[in-house]
KOLBA-54773 format. One line per 3 residues: number of its first residue (from 0); for each residue z, y, x of N, C-alpha, C. Coordinates in nm, 3 decimals, always signed. Layout:
<recs>
NUM> Z Y X Z Y X Z Y X | ...
</recs>
This chain:
<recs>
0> +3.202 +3.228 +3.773 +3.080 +3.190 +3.709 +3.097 +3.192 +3.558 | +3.205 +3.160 +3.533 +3.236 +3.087 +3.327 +3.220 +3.267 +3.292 | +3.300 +3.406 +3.351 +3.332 +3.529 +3.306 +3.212 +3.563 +3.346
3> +3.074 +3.565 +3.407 +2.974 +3.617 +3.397 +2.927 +3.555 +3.264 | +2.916 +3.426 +3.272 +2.812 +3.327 +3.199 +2.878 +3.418 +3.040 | +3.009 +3.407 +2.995 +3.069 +3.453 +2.895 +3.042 +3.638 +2.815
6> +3.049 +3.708 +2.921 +2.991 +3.830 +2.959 +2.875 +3.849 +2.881 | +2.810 +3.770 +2.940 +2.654 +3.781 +2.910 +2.624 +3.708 +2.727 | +2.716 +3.648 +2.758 +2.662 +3.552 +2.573 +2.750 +3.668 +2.464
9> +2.805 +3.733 +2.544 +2.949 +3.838 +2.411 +2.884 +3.926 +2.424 | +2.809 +3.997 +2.515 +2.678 +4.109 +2.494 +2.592 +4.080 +2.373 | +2.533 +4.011 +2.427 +2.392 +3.957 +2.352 +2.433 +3.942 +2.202
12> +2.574 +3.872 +2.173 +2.634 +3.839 +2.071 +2.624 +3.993 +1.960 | +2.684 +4.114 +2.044 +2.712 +4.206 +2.010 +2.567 +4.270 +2.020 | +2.481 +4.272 +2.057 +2.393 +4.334 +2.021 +2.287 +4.282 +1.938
15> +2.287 +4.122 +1.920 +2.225 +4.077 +1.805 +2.338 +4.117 +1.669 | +2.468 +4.162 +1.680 +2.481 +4.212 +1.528 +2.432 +4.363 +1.475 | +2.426 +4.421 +1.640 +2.394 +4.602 +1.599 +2.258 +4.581 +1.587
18> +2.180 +4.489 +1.645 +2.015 +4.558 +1.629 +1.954 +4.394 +1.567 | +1.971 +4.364 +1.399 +1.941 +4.209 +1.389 +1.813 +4.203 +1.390 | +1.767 +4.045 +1.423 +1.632 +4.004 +1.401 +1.647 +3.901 +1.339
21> +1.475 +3.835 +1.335 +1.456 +3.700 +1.287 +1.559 +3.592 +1.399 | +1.544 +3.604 +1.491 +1.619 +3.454 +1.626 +1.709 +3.636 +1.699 | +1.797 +3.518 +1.735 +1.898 +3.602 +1.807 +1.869 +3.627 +1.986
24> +1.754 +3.688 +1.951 +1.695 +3.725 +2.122 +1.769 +3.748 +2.191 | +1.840 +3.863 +2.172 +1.945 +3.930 +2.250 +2.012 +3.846 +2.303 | +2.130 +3.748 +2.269 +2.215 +3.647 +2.314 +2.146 +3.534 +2.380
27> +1.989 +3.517 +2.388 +1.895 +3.428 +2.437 +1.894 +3.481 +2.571 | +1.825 +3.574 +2.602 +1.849 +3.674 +2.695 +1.939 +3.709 +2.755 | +2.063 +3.752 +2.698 +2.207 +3.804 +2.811 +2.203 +3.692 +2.854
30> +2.216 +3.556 +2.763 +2.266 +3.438 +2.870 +2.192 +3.397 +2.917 | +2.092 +3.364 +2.916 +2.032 +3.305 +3.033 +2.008 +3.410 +3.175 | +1.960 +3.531 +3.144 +2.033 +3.618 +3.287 +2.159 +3.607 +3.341
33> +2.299 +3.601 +3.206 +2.413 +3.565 +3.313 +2.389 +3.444 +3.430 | +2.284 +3.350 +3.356 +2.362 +3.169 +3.405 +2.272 +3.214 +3.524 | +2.156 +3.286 +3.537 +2.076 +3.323 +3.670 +2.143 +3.426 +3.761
36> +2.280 +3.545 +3.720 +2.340 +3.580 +3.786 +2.435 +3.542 +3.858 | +2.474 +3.436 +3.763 +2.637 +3.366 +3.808 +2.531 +3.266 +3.914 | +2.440 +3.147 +3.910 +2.423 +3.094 +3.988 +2.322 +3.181 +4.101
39> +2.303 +3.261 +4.120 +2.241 +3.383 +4.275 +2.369 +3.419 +4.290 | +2.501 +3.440 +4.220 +2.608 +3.482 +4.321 +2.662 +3.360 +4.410 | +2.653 +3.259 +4.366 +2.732 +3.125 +4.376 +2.632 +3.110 +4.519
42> +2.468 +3.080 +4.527 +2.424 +3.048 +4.621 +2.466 +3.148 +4.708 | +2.482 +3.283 +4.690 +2.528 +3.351 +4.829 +2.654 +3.362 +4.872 | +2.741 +3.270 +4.775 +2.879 +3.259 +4.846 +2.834 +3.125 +4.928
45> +2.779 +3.023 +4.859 +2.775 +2.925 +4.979 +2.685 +2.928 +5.089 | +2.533 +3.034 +5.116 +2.525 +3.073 +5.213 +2.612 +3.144 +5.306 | +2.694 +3.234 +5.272 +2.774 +3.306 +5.353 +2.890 +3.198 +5.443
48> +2.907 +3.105 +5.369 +3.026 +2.978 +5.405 +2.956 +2.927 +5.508 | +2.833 +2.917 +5.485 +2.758 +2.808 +5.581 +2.734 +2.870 +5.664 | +2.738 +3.003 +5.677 +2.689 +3.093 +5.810 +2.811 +3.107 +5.902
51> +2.936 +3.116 +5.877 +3.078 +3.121 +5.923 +3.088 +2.983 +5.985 | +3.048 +2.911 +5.928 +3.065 +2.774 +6.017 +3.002 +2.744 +6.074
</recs>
């Protein structure tokens, strides 16, 4: 979860220095999609757990 969530904020990071604006959209954006990727992977690891048992 932390290497998606991280992923996503060092993107955004890097593309708010290549393409600047007024607010740093970009890094608004990567991360909050990581923290919505990392937690949809997380619920389908613990669905998958709960289905095995």
């Amino acid at each position: 979860m932390g290497v998606t969530i991280y992923l996503g904020a060092y993107l955004g990071k890097w593309l708010d220095q290549t393409f600047p604006s007024d607010k740093n959209w970009y890094t608004i954006i990567c991360t909050l999609s990581a923290v919505v990727l990392a937690l949809w992977q997380l619920l389908r690891q613990v669905n998958r757990l709960n289905e095995e048992s």
